[in-house]
N, CA, C and O atoms as CSV, one atom per row, in Angstrom:
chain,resi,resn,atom,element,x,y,z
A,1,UNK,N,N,18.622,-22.348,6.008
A,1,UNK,CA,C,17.710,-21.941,4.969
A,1,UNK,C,C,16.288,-22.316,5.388
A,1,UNK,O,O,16.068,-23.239,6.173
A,2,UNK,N,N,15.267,-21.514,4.795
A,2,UNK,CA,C,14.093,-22.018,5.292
A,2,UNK,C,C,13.481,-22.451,4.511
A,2,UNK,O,O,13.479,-21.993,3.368
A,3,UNK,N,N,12.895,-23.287,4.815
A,3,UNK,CA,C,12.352,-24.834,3.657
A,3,UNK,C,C,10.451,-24.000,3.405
A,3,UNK,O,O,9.985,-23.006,3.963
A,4,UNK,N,N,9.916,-24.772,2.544
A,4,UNK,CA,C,8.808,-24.252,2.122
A,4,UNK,C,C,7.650,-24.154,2.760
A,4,UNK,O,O,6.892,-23.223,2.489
A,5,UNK,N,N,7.332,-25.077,3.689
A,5,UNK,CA,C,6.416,-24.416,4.808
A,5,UNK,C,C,7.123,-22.973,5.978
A,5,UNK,O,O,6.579,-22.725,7.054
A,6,UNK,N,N,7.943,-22.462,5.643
A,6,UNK,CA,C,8.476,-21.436,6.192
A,6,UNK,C,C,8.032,-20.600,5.104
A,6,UNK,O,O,7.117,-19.844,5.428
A,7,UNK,N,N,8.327,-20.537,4.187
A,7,UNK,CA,C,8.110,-19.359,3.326
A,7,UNK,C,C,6.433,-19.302,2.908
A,7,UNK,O,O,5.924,-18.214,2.641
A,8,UNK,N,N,5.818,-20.273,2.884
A,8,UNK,CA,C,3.952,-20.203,2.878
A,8,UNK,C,C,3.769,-19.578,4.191
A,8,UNK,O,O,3.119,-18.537,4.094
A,9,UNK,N,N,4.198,-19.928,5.628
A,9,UNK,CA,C,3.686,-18.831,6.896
A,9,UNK,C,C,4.037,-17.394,6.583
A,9,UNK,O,O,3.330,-16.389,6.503
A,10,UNK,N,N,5.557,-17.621,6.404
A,10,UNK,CA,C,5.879,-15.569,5.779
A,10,UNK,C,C,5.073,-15.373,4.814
A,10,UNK,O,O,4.819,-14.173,4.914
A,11,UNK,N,N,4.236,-15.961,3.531
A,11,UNK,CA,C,4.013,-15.363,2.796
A,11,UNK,C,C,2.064,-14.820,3.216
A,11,UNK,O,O,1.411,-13.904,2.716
A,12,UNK,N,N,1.687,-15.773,4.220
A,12,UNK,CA,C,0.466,-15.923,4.935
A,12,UNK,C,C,0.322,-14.491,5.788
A,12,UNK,O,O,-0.680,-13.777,5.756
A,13,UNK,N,N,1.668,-14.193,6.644
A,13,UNK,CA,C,2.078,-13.490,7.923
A,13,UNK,C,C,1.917,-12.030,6.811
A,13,UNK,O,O,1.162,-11.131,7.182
A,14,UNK,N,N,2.466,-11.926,5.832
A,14,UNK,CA,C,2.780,-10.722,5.669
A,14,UNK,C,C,2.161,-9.994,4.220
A,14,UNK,O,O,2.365,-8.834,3.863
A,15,UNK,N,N,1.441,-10.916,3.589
A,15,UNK,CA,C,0.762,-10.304,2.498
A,15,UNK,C,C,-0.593,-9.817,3.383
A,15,UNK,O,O,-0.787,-8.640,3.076
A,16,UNK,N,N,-1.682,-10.296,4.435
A,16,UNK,CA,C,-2.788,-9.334,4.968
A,16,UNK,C,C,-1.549,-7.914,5.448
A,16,UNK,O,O,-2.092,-6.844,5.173
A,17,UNK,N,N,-0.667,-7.777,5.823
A,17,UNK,CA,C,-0.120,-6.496,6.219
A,17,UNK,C,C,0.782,-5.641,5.188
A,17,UNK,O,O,1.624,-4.850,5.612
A,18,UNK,N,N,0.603,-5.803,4.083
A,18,UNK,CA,C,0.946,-5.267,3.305
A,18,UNK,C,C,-0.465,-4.970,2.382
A,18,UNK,O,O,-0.415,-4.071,1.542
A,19,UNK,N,N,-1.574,-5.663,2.544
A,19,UNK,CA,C,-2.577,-5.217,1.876
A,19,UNK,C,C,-3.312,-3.910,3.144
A,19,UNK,O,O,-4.149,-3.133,2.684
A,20,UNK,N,N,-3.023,-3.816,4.274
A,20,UNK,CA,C,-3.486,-2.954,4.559
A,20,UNK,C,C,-3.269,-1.433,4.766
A,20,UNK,O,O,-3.928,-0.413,4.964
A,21,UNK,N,N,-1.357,-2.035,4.537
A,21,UNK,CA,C,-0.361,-0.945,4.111
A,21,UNK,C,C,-1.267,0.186,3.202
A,21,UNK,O,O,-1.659,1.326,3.449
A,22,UNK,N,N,-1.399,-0.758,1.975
A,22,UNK,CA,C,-1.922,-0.458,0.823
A,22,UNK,C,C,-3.132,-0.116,0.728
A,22,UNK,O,O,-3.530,0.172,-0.401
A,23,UNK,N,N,-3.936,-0.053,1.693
A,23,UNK,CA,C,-5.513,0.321,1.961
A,23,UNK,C,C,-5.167,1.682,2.813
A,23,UNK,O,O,-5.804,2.676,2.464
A,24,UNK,N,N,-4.737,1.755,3.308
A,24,UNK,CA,C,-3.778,3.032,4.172
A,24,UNK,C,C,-3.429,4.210,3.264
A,24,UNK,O,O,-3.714,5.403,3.370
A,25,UNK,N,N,-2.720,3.528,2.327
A,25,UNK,CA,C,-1.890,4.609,1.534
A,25,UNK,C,C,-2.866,5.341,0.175
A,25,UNK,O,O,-2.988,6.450,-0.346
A,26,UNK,N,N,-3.558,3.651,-0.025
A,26,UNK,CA,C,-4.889,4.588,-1.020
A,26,UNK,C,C,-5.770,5.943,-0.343
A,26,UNK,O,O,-6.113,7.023,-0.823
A,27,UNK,N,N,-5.995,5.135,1.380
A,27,UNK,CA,C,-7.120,6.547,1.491
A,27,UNK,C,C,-6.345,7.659,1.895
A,27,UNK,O,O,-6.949,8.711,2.102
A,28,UNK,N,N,-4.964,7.616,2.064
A,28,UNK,CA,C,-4.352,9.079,2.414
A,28,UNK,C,C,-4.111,9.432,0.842
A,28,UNK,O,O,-4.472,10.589,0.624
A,29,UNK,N,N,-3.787,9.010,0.094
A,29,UNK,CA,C,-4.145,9.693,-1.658
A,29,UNK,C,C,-5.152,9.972,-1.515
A,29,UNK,O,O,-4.847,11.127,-1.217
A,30,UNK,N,N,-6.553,9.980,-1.422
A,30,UNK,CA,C,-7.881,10.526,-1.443
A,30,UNK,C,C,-8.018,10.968,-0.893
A,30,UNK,O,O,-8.646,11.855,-1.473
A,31,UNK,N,N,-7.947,11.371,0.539
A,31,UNK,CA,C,-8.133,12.302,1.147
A,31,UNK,C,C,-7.717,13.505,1.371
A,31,UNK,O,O,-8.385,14.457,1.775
A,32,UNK,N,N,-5.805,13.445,0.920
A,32,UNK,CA,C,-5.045,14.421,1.365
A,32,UNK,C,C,-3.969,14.414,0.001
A,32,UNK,O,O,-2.876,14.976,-0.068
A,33,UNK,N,N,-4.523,13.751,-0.841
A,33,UNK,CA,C,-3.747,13.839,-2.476
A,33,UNK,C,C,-4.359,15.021,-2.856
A,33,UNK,O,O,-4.909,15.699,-1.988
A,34,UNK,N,N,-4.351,15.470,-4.308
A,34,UNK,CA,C,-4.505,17.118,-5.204
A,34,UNK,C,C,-5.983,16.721,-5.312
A,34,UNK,O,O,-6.525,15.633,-5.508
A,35,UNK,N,N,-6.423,17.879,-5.133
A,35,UNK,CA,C,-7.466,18.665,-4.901
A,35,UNK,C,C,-8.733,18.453,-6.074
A,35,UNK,O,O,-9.959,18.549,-6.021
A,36,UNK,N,N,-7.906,18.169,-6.975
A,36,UNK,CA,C,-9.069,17.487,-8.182
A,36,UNK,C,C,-9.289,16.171,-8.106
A,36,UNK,O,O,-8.404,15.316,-8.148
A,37,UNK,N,N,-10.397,15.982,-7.999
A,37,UNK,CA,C,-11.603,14.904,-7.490
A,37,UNK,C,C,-10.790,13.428,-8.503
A,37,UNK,O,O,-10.290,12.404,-8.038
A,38,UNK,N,N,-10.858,13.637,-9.239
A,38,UNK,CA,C,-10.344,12.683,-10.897
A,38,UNK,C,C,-8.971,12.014,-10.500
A,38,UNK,O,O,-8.575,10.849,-10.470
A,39,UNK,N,N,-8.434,13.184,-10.220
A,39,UNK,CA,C,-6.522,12.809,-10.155
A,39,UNK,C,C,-6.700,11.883,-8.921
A,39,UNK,O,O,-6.342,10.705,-8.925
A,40,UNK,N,N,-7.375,12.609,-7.690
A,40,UNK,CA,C,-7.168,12.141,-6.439
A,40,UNK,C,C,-7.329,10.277,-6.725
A,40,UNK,O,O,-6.572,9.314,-6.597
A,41,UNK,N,N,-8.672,10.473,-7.142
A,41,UNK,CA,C,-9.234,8.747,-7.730
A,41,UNK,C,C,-8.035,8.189,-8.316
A,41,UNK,O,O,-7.493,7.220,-7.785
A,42,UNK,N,N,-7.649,8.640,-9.206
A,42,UNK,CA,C,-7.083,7.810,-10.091
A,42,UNK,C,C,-6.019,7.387,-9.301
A,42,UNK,O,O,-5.763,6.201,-9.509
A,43,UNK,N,N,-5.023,8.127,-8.141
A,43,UNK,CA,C,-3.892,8.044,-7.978
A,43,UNK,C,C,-4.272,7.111,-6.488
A,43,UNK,O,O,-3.401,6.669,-5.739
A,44,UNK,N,N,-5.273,6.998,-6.347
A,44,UNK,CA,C,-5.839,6.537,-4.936
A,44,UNK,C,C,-6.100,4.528,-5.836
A,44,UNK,O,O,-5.462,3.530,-5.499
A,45,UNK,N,N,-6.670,4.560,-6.407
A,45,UNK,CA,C,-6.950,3.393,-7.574
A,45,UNK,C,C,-5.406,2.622,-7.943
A,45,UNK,O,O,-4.950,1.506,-7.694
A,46,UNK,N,N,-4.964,3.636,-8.547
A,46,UNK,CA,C,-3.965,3.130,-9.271
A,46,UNK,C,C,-2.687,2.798,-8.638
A,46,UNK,O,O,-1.926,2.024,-9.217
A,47,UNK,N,N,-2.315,3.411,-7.274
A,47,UNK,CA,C,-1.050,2.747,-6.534
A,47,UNK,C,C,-1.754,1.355,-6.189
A,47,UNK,O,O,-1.452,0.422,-6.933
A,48,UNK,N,N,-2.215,1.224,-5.659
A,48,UNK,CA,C,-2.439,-0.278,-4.757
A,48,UNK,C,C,-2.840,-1.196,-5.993
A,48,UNK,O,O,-2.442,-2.340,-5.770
A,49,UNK,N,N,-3.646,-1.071,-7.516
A,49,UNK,CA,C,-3.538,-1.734,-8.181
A,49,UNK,C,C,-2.042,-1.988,-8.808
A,49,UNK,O,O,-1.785,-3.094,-9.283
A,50,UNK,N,N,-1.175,-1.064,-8.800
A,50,UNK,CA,C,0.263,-1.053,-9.761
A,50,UNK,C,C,0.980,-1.684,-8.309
A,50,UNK,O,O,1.547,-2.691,-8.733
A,51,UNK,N,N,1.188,-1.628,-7.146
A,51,UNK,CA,C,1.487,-2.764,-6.114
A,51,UNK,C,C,1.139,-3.978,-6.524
A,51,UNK,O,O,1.855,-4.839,-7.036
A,52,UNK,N,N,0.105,-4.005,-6.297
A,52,UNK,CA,C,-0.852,-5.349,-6.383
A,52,UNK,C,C,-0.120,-6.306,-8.119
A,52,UNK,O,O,0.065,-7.522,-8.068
A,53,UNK,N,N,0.136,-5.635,-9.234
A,53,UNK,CA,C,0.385,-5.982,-9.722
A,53,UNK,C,C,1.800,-6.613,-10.080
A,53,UNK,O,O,2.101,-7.376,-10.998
A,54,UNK,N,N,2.558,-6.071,-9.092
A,54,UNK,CA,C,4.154,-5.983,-8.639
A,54,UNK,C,C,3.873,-7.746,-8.146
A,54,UNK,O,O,4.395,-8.638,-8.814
A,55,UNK,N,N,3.024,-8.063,-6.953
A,55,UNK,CA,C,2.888,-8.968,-6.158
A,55,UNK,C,C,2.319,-10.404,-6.854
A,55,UNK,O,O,2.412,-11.580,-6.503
A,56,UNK,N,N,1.642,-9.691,-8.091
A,56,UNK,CA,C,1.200,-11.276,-9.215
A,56,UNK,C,C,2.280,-10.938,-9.846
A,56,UNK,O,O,3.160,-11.332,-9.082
A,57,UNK,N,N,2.710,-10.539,-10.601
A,57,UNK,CA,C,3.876,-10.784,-12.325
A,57,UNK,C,C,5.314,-10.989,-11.433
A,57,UNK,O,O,6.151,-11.889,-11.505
A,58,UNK,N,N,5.248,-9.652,-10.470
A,58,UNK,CA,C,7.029,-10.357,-10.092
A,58,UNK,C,C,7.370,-11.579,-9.626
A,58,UNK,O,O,6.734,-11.639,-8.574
A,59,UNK,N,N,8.144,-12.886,-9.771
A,59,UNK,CA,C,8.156,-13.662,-9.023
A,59,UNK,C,C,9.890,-14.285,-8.919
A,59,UNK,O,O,10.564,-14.249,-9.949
A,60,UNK,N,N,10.236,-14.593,-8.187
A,60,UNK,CA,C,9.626,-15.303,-6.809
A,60,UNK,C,C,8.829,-14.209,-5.601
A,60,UNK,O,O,9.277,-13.080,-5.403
A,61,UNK,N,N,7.966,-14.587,-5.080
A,61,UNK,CA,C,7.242,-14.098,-4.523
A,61,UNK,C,C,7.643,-13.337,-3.187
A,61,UNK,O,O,6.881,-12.776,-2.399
A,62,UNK,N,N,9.270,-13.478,-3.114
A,62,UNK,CA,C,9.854,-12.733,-1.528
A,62,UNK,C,C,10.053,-11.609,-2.696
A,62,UNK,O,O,9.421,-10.601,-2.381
A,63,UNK,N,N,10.582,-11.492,-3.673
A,63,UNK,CA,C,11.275,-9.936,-5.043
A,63,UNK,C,C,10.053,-9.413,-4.575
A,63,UNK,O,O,10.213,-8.493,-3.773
A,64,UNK,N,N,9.033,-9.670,-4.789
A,64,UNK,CA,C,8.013,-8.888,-5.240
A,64,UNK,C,C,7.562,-8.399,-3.842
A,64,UNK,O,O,7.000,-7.305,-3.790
A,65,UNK,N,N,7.696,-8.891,-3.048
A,65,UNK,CA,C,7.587,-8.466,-2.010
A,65,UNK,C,C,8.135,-6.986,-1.423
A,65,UNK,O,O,7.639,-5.864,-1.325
A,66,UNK,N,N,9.736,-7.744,-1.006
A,66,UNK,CA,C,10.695,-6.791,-1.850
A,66,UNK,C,C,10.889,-5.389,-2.197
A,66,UNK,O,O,11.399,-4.357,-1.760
A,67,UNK,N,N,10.241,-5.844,-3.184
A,67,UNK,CA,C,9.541,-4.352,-4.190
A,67,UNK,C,C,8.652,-3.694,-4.102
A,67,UNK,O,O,8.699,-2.599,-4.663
A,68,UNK,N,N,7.332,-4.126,-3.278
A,68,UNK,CA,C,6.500,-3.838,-2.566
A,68,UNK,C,C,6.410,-2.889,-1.469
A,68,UNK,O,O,5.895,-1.772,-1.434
A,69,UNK,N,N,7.214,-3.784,-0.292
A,69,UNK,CA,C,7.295,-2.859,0.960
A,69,UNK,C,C,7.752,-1.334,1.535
A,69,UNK,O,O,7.414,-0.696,2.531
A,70,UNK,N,N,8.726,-1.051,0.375
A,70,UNK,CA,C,9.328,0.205,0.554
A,70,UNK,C,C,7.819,1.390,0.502
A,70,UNK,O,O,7.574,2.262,1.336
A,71,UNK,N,N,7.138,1.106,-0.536
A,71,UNK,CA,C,6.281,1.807,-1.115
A,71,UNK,C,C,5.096,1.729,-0.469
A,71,UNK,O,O,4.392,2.735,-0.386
A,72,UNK,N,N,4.575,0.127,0.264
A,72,UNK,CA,C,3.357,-0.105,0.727
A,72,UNK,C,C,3.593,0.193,2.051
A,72,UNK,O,O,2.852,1.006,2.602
A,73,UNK,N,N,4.697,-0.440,2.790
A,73,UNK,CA,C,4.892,-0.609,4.117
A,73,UNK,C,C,5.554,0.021,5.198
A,73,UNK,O,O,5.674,-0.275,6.387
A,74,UNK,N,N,6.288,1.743,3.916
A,74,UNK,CA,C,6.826,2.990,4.644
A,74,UNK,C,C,6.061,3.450,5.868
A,74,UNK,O,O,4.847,3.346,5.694
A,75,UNK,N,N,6.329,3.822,6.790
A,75,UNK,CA,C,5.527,4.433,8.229
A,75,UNK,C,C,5.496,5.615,7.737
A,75,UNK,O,O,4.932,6.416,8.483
A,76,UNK,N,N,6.032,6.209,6.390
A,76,UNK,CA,C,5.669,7.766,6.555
A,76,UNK,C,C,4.314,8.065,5.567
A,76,UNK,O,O,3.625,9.066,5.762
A,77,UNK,N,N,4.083,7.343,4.765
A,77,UNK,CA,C,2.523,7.797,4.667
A,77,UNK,C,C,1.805,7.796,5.869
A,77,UNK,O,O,1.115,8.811,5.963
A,78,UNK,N,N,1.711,7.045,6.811
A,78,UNK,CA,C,1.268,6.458,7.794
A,78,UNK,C,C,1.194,7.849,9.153
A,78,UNK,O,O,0.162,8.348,9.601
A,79,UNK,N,N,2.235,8.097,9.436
A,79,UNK,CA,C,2.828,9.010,10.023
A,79,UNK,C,C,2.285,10.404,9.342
A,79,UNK,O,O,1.811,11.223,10.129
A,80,UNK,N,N,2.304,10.639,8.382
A,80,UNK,CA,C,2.065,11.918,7.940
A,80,UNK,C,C,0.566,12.115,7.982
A,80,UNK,O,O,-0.022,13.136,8.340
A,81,UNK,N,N,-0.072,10.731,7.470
A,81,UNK,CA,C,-1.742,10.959,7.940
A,81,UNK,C,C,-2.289,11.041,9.262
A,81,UNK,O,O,-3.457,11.411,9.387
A,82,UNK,N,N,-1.669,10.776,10.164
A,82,UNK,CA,C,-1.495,10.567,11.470
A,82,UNK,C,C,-1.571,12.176,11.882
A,82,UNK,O,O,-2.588,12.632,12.406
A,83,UNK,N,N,-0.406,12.992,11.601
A,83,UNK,CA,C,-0.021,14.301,12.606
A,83,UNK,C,C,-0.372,15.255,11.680
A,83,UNK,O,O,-0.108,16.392,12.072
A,84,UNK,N,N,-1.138,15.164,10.017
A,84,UNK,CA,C,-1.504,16.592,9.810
A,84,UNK,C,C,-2.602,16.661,9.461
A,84,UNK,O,O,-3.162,15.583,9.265
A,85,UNK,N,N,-3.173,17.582,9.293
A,85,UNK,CA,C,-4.716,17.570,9.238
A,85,UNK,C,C,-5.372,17.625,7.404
A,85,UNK,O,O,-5.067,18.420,6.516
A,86,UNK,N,N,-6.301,16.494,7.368
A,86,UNK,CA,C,-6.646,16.571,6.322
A,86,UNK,C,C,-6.774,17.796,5.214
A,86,UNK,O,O,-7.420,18.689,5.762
A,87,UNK,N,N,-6.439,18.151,3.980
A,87,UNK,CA,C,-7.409,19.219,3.142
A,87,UNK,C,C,-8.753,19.205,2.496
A,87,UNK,O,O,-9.409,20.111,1.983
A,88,UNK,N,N,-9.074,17.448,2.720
A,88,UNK,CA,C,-10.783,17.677,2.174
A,88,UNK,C,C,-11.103,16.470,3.118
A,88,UNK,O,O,-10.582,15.375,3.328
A,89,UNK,N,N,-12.198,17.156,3.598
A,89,UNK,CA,C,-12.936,16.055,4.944
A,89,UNK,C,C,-14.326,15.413,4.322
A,89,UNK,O,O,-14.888,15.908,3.345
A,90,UNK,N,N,-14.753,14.364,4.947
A,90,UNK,CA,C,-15.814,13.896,4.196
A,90,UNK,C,C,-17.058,14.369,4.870
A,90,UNK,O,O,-18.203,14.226,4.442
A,91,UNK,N,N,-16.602,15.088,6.239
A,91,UNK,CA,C,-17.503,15.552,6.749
A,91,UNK,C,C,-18.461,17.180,6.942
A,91,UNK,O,O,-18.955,17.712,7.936
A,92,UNK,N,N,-18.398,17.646,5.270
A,92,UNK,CA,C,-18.323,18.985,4.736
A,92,UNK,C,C,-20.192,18.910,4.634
A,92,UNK,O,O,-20.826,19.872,4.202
């Protein structure tokens, strides 16, 4: 079992990479989410805050994790922003 300075390094190691998951996945919602300016925001805003909020209220803090990664830490947002080409560029 791993005693509690094990679980403060995992929790050190892997919450910056799940916040950037989540910085990832907001700007592919804004960039390449629906086409109305409002929705895009909101849905770009509101995942990484409704994560984020998963990561304070759920606890113990590996659940929430957990619960987190599927959503923050999938390679296919990642992947999909990667190989297709944006629908609104900032460079218009």
């Amino acid at each position: 079992m791993v005693g509690k300075k094990g679980r403060i390094v995992f929790a050190v190691l892997l919450l910056p990479a799940i916040g950037v998951a989540l910085a990832w996945c907001a700007a592919a919602l804004w960039f390449d989410g629906p086409s109305a300016g409002g929705l895009a925001g909101a849905l770009a805003v509101g995942f990484p805050v409704g994560c984020l909020a998963l990561l304070v209220w759920l606890q113990p803090l590996r659940w929430a994790m957990i619960a987190v990664m599927p959503a923050a830490g999938s390679r296919s947002p990642m992947c999909a922003t990667l190989t297709t080409a944006p629908r609104r560029s900032i460079f218009r």
